[in-house]
VOGUSE-585366 format. One record per residue (C-alpha): residue in one letter; x negated, y negated, z negated. Coordinates in pm, whole numbers, plus 50000, padded with zeros to 5 digits. Example, Ala and Ser with C-alpha at 12.3 -4.5 7.8 and 13.67 -1.06 7.14 Angstrom:
BEGIN
a487705045049220 s486335010649286 
! end
This chain:
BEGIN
x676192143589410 x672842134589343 x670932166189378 x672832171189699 x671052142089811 x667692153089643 x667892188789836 x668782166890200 x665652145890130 x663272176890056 x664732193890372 x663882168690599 x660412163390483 x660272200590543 x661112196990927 x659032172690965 x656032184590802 x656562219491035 x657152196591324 x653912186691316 x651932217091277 x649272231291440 x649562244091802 x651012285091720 x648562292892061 x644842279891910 x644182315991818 x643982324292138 x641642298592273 x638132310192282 x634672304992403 x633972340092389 x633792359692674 x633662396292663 x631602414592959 x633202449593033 x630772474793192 x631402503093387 x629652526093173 x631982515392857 x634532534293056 x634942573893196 x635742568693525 x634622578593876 x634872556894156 x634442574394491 x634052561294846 x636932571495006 x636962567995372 x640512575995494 x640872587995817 x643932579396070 x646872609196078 x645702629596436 x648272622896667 x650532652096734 x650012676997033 x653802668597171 x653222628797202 x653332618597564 x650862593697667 x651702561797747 x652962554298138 x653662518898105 x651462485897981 x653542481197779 x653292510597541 x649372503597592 x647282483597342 x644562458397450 x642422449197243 x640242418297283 x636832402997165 x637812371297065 x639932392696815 x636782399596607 x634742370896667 x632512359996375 x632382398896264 x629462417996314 x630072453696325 x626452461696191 x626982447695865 x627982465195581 x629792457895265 x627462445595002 x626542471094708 x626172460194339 x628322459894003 x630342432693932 x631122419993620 x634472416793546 x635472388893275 x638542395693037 x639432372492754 x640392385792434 x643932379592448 x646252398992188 x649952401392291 x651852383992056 x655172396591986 x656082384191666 x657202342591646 x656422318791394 x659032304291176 x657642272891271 x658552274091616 x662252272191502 x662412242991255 x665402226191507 x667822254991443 x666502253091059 x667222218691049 x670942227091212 x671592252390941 x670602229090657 x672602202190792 x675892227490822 x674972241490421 x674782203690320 x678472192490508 x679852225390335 x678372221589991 x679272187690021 x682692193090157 x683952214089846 x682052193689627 x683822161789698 x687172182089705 x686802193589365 x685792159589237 x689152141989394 x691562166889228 x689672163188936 x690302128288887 x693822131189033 x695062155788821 x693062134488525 x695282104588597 x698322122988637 x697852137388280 x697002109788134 x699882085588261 x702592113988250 x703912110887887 x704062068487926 x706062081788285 x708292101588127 x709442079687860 x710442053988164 x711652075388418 x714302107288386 x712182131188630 x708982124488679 x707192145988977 x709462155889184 x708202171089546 x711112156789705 x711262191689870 x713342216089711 x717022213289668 x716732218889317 x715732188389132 x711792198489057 x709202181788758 x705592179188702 x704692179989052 x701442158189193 x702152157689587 x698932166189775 x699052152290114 x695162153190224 x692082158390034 x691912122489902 x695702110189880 x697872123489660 x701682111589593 x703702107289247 x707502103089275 x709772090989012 x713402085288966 x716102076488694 x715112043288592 x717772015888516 x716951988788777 x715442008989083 x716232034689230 x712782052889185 x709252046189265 x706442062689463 x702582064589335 x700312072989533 x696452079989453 x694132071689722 x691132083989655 x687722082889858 x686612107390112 x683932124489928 x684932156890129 x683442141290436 x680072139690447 x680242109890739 x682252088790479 x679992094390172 x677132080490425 x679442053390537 x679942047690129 x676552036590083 x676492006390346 x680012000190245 x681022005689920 x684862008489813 x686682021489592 x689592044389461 x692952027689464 x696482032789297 x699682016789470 x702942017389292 x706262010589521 x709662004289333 x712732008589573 x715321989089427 x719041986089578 x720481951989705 x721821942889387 x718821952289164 x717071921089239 x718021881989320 x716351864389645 x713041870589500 x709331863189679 x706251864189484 x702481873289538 x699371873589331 x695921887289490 x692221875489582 x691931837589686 x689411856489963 x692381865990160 x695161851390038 x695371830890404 x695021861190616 x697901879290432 x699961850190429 x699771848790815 x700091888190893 x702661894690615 x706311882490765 x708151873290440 x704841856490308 x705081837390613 x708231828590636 x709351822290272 x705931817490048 x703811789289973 x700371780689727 x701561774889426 x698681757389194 x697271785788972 x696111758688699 x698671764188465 x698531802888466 x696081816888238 x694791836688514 x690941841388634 x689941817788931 x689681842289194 x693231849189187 x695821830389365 x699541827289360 x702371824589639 x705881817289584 x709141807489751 x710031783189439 x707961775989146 x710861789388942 x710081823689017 x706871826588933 x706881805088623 x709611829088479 x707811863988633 x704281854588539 x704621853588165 x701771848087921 x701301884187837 x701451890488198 x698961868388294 x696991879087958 x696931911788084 x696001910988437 x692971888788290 x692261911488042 x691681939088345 x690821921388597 x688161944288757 x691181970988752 x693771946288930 x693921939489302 x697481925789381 x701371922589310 x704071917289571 x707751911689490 x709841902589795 x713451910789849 x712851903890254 x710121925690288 x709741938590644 x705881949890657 x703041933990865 x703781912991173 x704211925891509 x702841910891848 x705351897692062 x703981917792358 x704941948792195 x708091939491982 x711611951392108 x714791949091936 x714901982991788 x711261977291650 x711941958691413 x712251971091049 x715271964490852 x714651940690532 x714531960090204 x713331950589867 x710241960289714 x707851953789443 x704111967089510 x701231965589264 x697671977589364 x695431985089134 x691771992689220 x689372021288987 x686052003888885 x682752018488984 x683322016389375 x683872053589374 x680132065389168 x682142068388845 x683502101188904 x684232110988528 x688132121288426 x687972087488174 x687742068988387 x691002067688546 x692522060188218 x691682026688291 x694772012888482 x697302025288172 x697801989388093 x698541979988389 x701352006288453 x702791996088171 x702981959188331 x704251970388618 x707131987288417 x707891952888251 x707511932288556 x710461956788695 x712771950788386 x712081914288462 x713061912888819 x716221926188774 x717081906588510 x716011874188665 x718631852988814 x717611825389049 x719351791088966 x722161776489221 x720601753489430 x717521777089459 x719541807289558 x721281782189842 x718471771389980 x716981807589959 x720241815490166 x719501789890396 x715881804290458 x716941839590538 x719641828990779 x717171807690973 x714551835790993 x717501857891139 x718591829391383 x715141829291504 x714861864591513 x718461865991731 x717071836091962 x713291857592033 x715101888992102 x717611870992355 x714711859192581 x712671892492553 x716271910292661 x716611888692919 x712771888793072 x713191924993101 x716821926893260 x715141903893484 x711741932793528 x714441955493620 x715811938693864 x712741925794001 x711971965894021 x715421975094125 x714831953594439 x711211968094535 x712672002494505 x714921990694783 x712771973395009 x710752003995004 x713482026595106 x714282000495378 x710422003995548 x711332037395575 x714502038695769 x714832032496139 x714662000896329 x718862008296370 x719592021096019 x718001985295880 x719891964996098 x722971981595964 x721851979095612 x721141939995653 x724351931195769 x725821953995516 x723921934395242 x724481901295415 x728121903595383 x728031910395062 x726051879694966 x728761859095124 x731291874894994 x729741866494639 x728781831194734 x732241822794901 x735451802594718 x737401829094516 x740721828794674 x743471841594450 x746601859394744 x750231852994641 x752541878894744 x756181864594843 x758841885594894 x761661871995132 x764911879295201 
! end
């Protein structure tokens, strides 16, 4: 990518040096001037006195004043019929002006300029393409034998109706998606390889202001009875808060636990619904590991309430909200922020998959104790109480908006009737109202006789 850059820089100090050339007209400014005389030239200038067309014998003279002509002194005065035009050469002055008709590149650096820019988003376009499959393809054949010793198919495009292997999803130019199934546990996971836009050139600009960097998220699906009432998190103290407050289980279930007795690097922090959980899911070889790669690791998040990000409450509705499924999610960052572009180095997260695969083990295997797994009970059902008690106002507030509509509707068809026609409708309407406001009388029917 570098002599990309080194071929923009040269170009530009090439427009600008042509920018500020000299004028392309100086050649033809001169001091010279260049007498032409007659005698240069073979030509013969006669006097020519033309003389008016005689007037033909047929023409009838005029009979009227108004076919007559007057003519008048004060026509010609300040003319003097005696004089006569004055005699002489003149000199006639012509600079030596050549007709140009071939341009100068330089008048045209703008559209050079365009069509470097255009070769420089191209080259740079298939550049950065190449370099994300590249490293894609270099994880995916680096992870796939450790893949296929945990998992029964590995790569399938989820496409075909026959079951399909070895297959590295691309979905854009810089994501790129892994499926896996057959694992006792879960019921498969997804992997998907996020790569940077290098293809654009607007992003690799971007890149330099802002580095990032190439990321790997694993998701497990597991089934309801793969994994106990289970909510644990482990990322960056630097926005541990922020997550904790847009993430719903996080902020419904999860609390800072004190990272002290974790062998873990400061920056990290931990939340939990009970301390039980993650004392028994953050082992000492976990903990040994993520410390031992800890400019590889991002985060881990186990929750078996998961229901995404929070949504406003101006634009949540009762069918908007996501049904609660279990998941366990580990990010995992490349080093470099994205100027390591060599195949090894996406070797680098290998022991981290391979924690990932333990952690899952572990999580179905762990069993929370009783009174945790009440109160963990307890928890969910008040989060759905809650839930049931938001969604009854919001379903109320907008029968009430349709009514209030309903009822403006009306009064607008009402303007538009006759003075008649709404004195018909409001005692219509009025007896209505009474007849909803009055005592409910129930009739007896009595049959005599």
């Amino acid at each position: 990518m570098s002599s990309i850059w080194d071929f923009v820089w040269i170009a530009l100090l090439v427009a600008l040096t042509v920018g500020q050339s000299e004028d392309p007209f100086a050649e033809f400014d001169t001091d010279e001037t260049i007498v032409i005389e007659p005698d240069d030239y073979d030509i013969e200038v006669e006097n020519v006195v033309e003389e008016p067309p005689a007037a033909p014998a047929d023409t009838p003279e005029p009979d009227t004043m108004d076919d007559q002509v007057i003519i008048e002194d004060e026509d010609f005065e300040g003319i003097n019929p005696s004089d006569k035009p004055p005699s002489g050469k003149n000199e006639l002055n012509i600079v030596n002006a050549p007709v140009n008709m071939k341009g100068h590149w330089e008048d045209y650096y703008l559209e050079i300029i365009g069509l470097i820019g255009v070769f420089v988003y191209a080259l740079n376009f298939y550049t950065g393409k190449s370099i994300n499959n590249r490293l894609a393809n270099a994880w995916f054949e680096h992870h796939k034998k450790l893949l296929s010793d945990a998992f029964c198919i590995v790569g399938d495009d989820g496409v075909s109706k026959e079951i399909s292997e070895d297959v590295l999803v691309k979905e854009s130019e810089n994501r790129f998606v892994l499926w896996c199934t057959g694992r006792l546990g879960c019921e498969g996971i997804k992997i998907e390889i996020k790569l940077l836009r290098r293809q654009d050139l607007i992003s690799v600009l971007s890149q330099i202001f802002k580095p990032q960097s190439d990321t790997i998220t694993i998701t497990t699906y597991l089934s309801p009875e793969d994994m106990d009432s289970v909510v644990l998190a482990v990322m960056p103290r630097k926005g541990l808060k922020r997550l904790q407050q847009e993430v719903q289980d996080l902020a419904h279930f999860a609390t800072e636990k004190k990272a002290d007795k974790f062998d873990l690097p400061h920056q990290l922090g931990i939340l939990a619904e009970f301390s039980e959980v993650s004392n028994e899911l953050l082992s000492v070889p976990v903990c040994k590991t993520i410390s031992e790669n800890i400019d590889v690791f991002d985060s881990i998040h186990f929750s078996d309430y998961y229901t995404g990000f929070k949504i406003s409450q101006e634009s949540q509705t009762e069918t908007e909200r996501p049904k609660p499924v279990k998941r366990l999610i580990f990010n995992f960052v490349i080093p470099g922020h994205g100027k390591r572009t060599k195949s090894s180095i996406m070797e680098t997260t290998e022991p981290l998959l391979r924690m990932a695969l333990h952690m899952m083990t572990k999580v179905h295997k762990f069993k929370l104790s009783k009174e945790n797994k009440n109160k963990a009970e307890k928890h969910r059902i008040q989060v759905e109480e809650e839930y049931l008690k938001q969604t009854h106002a919001q379903r109320q507030e907008a029968a009430q908006a349709r009514r209030d509509e309903r009822k403006r509707m009306e009064k607008e068809k009402i303007q538009e009737l006759d003075p008649e026609a709404q004195r018909r409708y409001e005692e219509r309407e009025y007896k209505k109202s009474m007849r909803r406001s009055g005592p409910r009388v129930k009739q007896l029917k009595v049959k005599t006789g």
